[in-house]
DRENDO-1510 file (C-alpha; in Angstrom, 1 decimal, always signed):
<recs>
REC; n; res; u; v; w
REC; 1; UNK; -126.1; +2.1; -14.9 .
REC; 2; UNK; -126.4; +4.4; -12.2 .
REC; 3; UNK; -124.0; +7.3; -10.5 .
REC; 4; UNK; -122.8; +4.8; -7.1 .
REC; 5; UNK; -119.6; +3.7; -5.7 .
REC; 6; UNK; -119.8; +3.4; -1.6 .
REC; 7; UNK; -120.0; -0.7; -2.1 .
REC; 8; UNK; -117.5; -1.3; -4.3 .
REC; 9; UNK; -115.4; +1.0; -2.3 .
REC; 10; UNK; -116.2; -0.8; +1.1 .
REC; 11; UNK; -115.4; -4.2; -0.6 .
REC; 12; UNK; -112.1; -3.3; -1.5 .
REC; 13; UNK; -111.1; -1.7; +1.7 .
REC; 14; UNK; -112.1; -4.7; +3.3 .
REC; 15; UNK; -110.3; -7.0; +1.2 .
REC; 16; UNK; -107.0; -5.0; +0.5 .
REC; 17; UNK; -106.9; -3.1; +4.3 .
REC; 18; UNK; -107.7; -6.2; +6.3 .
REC; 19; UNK; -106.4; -9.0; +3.8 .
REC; 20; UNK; -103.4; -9.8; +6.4 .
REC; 21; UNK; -105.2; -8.8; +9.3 .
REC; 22; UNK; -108.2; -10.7; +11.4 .
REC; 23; UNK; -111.3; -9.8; +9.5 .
REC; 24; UNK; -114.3; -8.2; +10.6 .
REC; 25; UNK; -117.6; -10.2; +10.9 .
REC; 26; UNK; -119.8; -7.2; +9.3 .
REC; 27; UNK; -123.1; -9.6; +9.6 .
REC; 28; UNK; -122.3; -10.0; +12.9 .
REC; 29; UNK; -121.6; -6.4; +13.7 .
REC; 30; UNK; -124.7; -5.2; +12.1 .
REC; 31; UNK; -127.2; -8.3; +14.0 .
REC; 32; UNK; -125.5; -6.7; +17.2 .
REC; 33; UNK; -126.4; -3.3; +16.2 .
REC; 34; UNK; -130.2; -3.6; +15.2 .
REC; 35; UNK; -130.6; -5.8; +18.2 .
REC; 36; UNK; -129.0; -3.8; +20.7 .
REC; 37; UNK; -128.6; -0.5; +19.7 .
REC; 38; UNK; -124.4; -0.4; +20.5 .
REC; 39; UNK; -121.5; -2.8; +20.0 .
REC; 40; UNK; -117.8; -2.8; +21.0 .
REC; 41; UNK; -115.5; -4.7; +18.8 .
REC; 42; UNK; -112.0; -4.4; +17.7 .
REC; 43; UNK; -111.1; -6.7; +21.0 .
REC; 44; UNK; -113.0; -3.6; +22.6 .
REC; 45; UNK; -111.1; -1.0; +20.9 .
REC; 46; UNK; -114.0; +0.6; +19.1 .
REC; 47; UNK; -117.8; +1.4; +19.9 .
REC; 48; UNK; -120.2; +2.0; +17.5 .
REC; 49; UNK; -123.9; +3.1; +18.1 .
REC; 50; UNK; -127.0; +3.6; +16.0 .
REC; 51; UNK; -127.7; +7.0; +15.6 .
REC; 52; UNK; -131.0; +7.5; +13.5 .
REC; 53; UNK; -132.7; +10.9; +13.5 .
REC; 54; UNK; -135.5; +12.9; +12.0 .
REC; 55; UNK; -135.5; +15.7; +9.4 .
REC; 56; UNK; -139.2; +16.6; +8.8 .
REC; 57; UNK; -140.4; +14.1; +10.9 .
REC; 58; UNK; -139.0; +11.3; +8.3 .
REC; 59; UNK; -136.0; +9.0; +9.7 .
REC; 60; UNK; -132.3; +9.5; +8.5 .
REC; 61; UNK; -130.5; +6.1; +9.3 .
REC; 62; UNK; -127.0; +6.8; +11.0 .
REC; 63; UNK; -124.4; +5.0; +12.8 .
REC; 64; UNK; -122.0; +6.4; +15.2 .
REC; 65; UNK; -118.3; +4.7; +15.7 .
REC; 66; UNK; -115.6; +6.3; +18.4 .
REC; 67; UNK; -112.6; +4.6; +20.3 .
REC; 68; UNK; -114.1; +3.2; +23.9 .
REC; 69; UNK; -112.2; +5.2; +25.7 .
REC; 70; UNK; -113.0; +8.7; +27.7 .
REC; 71; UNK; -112.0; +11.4; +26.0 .
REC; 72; UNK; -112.5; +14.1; +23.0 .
REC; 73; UNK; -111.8; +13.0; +19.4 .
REC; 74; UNK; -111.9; +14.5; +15.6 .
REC; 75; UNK; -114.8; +14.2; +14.6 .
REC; 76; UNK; -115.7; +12.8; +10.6 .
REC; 77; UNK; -118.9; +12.6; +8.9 .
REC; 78; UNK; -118.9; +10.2; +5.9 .
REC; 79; UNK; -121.3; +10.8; +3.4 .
REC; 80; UNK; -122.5; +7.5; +0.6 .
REC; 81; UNK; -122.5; +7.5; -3.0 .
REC; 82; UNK; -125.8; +5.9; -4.4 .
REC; 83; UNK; -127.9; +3.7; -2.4 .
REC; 84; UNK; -125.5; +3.9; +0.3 .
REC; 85; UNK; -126.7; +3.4; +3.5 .
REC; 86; UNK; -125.3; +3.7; +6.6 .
REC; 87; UNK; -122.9; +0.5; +7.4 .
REC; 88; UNK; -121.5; +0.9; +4.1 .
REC; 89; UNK; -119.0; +2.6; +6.0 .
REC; 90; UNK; -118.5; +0.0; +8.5 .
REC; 91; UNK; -115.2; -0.3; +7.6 .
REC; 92; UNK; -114.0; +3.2; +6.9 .
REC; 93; UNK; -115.3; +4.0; +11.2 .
REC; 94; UNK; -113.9; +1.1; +12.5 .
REC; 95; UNK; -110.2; +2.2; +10.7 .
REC; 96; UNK; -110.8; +5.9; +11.9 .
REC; 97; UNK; -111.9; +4.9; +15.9 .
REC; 98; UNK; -108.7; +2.6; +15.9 .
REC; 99; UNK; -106.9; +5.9; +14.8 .
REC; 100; UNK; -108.3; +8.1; +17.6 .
REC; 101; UNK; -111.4; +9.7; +15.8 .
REC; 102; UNK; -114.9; +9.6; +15.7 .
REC; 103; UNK; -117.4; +9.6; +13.1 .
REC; 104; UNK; -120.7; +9.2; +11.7 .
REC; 105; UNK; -121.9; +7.5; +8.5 .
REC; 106; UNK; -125.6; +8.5; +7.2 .
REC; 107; UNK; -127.7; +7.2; +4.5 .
REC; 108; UNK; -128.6; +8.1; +1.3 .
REC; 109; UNK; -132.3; +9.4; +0.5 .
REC; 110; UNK; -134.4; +7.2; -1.0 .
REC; 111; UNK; -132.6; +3.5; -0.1 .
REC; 112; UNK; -132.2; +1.5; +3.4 .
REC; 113; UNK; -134.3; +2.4; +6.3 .
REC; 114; UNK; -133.9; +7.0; +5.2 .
REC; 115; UNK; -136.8; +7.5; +4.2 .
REC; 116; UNK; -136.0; +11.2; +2.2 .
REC; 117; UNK; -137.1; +10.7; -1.4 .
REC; 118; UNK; -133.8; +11.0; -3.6 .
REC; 119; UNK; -133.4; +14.2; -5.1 .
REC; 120; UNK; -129.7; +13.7; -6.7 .
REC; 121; UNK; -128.5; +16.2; -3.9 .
REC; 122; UNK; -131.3; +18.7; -3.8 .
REC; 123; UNK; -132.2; +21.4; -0.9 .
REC; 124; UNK; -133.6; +18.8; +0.6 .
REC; 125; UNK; -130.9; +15.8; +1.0 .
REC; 126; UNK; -128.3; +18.9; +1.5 .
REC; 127; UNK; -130.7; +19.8; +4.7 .
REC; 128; UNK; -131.2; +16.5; +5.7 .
REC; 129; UNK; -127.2; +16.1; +6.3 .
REC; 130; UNK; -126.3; +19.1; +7.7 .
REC; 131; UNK; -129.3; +18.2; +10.3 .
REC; 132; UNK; -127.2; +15.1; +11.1 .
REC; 133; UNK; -124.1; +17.0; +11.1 .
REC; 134; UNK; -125.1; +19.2; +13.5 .
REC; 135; UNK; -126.5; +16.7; +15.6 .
REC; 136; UNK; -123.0; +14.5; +15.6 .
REC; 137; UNK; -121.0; +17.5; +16.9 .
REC; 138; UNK; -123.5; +18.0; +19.9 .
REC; 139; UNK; -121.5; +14.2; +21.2 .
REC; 140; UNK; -119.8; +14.8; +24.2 .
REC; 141; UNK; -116.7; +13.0; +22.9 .
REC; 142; UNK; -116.7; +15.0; +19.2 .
REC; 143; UNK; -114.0; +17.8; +19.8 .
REC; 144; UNK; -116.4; +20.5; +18.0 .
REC; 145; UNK; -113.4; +22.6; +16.5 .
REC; 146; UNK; -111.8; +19.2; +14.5 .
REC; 147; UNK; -114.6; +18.2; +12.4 .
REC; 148; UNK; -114.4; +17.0; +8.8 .
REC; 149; UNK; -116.0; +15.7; +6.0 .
REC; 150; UNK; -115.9; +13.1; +3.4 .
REC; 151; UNK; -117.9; +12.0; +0.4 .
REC; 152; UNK; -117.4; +9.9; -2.6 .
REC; 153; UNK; -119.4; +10.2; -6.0 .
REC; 154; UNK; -123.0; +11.3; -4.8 .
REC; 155; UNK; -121.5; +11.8; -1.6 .
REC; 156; UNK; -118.6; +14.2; -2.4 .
REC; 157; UNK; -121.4; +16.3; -4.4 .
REC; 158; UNK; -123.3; +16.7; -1.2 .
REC; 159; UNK; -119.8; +17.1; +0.8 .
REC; 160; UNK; -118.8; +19.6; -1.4 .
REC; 161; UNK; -122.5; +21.5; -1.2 .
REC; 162; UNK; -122.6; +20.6; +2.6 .
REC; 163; UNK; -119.2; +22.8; +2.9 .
REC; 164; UNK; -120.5; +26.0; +2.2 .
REC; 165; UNK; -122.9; +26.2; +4.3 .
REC; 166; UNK; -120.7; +24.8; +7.0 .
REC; 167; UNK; -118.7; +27.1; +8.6 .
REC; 168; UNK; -116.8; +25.2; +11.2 .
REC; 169; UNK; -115.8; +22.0; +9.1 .
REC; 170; UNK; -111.9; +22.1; +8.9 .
REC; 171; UNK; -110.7; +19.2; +6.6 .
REC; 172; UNK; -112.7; +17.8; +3.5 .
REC; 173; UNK; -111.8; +14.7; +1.3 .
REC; 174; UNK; -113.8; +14.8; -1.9 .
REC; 175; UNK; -113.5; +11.7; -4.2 .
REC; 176; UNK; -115.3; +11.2; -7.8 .
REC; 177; UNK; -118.1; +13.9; -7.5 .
REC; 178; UNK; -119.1; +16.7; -9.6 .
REC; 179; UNK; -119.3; +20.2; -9.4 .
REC; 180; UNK; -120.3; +21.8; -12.2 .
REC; 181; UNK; -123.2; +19.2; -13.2 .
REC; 182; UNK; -124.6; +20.8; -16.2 .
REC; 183; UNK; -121.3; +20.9; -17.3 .
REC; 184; UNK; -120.8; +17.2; -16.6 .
REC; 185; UNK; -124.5; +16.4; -17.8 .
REC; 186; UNK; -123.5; +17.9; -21.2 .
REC; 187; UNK; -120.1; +15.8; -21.2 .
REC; 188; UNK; -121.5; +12.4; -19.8 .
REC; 189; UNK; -121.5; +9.4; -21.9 .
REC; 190; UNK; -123.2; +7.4; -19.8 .
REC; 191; UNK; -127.0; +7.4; -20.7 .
REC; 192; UNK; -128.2; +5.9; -17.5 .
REC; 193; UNK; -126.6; +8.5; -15.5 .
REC; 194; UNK; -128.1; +11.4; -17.3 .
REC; 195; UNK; -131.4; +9.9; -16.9 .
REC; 196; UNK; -131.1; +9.6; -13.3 .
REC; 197; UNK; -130.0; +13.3; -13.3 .
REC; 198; UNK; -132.5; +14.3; -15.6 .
REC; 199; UNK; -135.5; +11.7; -13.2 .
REC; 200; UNK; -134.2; +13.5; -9.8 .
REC; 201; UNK; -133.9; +17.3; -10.7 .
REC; 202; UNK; -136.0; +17.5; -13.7 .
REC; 203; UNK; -132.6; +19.5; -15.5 .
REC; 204; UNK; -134.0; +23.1; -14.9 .
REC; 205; UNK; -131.0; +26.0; -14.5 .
REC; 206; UNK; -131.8; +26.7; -11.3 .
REC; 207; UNK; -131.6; +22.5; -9.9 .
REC; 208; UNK; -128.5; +22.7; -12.0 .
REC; 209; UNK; -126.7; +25.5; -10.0 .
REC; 210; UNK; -127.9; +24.6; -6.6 .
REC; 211; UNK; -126.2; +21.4; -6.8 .
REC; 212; UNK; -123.1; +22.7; -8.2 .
REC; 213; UNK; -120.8; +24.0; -5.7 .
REC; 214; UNK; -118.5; +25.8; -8.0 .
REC; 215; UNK; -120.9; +28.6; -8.2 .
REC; 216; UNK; -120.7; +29.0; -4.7 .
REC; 217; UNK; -116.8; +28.2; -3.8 .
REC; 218; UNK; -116.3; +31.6; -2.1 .
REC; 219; UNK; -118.3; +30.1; +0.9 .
REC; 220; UNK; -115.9; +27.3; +1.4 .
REC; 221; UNK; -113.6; +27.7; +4.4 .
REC; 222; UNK; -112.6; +24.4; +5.2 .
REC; 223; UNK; -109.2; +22.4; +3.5 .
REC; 224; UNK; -110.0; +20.9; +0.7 .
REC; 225; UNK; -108.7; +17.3; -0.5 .
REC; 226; UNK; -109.9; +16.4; -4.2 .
REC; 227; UNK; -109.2; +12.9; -5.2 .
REC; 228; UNK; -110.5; +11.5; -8.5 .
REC; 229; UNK; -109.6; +8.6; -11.3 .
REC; 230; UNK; -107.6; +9.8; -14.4 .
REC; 231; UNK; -110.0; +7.3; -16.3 .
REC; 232; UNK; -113.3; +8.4; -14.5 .
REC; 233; UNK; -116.4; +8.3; -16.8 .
REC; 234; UNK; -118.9; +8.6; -13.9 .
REC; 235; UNK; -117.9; +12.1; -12.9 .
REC; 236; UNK; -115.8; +13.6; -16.0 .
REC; 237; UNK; -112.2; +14.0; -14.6 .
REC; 238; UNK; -112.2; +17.4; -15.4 .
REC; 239; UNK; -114.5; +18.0; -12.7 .
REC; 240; UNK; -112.0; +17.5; -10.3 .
REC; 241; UNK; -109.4; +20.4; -12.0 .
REC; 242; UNK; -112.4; +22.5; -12.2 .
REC; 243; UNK; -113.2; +23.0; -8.3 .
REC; 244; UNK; -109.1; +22.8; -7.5 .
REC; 245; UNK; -108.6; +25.7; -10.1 .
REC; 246; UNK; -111.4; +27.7; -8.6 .
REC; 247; UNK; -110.6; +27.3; -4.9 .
REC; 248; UNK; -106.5; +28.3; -5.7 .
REC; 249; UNK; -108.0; +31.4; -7.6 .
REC; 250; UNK; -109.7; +32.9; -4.7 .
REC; 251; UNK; -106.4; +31.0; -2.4 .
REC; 252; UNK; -108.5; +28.8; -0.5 .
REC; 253; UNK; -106.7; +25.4; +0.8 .
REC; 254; UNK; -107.0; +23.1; -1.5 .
REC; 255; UNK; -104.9; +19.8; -2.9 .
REC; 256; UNK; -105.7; +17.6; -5.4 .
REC; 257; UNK; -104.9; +14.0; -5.9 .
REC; 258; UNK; -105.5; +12.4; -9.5 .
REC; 259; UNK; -105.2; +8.3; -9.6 .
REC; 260; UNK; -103.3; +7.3; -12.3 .
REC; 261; UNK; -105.1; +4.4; -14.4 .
REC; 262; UNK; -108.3; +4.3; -12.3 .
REC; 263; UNK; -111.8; +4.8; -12.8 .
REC; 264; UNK; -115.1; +6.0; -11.0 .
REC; 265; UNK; -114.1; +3.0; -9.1 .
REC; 266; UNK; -111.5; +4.0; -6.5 .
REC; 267; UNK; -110.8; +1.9; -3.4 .
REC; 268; UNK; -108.0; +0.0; -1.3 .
REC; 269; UNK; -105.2; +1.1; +0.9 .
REC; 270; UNK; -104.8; +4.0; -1.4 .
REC; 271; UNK; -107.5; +6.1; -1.3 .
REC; 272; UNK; -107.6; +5.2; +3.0 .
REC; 273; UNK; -103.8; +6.2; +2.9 .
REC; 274; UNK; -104.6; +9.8; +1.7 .
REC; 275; UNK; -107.7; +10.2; +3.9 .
REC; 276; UNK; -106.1; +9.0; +7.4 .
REC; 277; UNK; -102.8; +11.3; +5.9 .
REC; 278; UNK; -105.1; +14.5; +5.3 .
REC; 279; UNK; -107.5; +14.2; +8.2 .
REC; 280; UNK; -104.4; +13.8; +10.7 .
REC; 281; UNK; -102.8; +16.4; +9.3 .
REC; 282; UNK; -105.7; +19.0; +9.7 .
REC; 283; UNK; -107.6; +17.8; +12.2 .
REC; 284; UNK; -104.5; +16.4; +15.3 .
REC; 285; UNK; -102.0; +18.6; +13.6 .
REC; 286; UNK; -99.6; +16.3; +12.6 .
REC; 287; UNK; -99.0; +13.2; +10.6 .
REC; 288; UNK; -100.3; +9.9; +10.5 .
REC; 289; UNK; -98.0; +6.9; +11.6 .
REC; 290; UNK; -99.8; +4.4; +10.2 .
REC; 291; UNK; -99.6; +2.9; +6.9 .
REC; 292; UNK; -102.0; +0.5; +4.6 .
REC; 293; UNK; -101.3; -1.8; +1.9 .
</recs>
């Protein structure tokens, strides 16, 4: 069993968001993409765009999604969980260009067309995003002082790493990650997980810190949305009071969100619900009029 979540959370956004409404033809979406580099869908309400790059001369696979319109929007960059790539987020950018924002999605080192080797979150990976980050918020339509973040699982652990080195991200939504992980490496029960920790960083003090951005909190300047299953075996809970408690000790912005009943395995209209409702409120300044089932 390993540390991953970005399908399973994909498949449930897609079935509970869009259960009443037309669904999306994600095949279809993805053919277009590949063959022609853009598509507009949403009856021409959304455009989204390959957006592959290079860190160290190796390819990073990335999508870009906006509203096709003219304008300036929030900008989001959504970060996988293991073996995400980057239309795992297919979804998640279509919902947030319908809403008036754009955003990127990237893939994960190691799995689809990035070809990074995976270092569960290391220097390198950390680089690797920030690199697209950077790159995103060069777009013409990205407003460059509303941009956010968010990550699940291995994706909120490089969210929350990518955050304090990132001085001009103003909203974050972390969901299921870890922050402390020699802490949660002592406490996980779940041998395949520690054996993917223990494969990718080789469990030295010094890989154990650098991916653990509790020790470095005091960098973190943007608002900070943890959101994390009461049952979670994956990431240990606790993880999840840990970061809130240290962020509210040295008064940094900070809310967190604990699922009552649910597991590593978060997803539906909930979880999209308190994103759309955090990154509106941060990033437009005031609160989202939408709601999902």
């Amino acid at each position: 069993m390993r540390f991953q979540i970005s399908t399973f959370i994909i498949v449930i956004v897609l079935f509970g968001v869009f259960a009443n409404a037309q669904q999306i033809n994600r095949d279809k979406i993805v053919e277009d993409i590949e063959k022609n580099g853009c598509v507009v869908t949403e009856e021409g309400k959304v455009k989204i765009c390959k957006f592959d790059y290079k860190y160290k001369n190796q390819t990073v696979e990335a999508l870009i999604f906006r509203p096709n319109i003219e304008g300036k929007f929030p900008g989001l960059m959504f970060v996988p969980g293991y073996q995400g790539t980057s239309k795992g987020y297919l979804s998640f950018g279509i919902i947030f260009a319908k809403s008036g924002f754009a955003s990127m999605t990237v893939g994960t080192p190691g799995f689809g067309k990035t070809e990074l080797k995976a270092d569960f979150l290391g220097k390198n990976t950390i680089e690797a995003y920030i690199e697209g980050y950077k790159k995103f918020r060069r777009e013409t339509f990205v407003d460059k002082n509303k941009l956010g973040i968010f990550g699940y699982s291995r994706g909120a652990i490089a969210a929350s790493l990518m955050i304090t080195e990132l001085k001009d991200v103003k909203a974050t939504v972390l969901g299921g990650g870890i922050y402390d992980l020699k802490k949660a490496y002592d406490e996980l029960t779940i041998e395949g997980i520690k054996e993917n920790i223990k494969a990718e960083t080789g469990v030295s003090e010094k890989a154990f810190k650098e991916r653990s951005a509790i020790f470095q909190a005091k960098k973190i300047n943007s608002s900070v949305l943890i959101i994390h299953g009461e049952k979670d075996l994956n990431a240990p809970t606790n993880q999840a009071y840990l970061l809130r408690d240290e962020l509210k000790k040295m008064n940094k912005d900070v809310e967190l969100q604990i699922i009552a009943g649910q597991d590593h395995r978060i997803g539906g209209g909930g979880l999209l619900q308190l994103m759309v409702d955090f990154f509106s409120l941060k990033l437009k300044g005031k609160a989202n009029d939408v709601k999902f089932s």
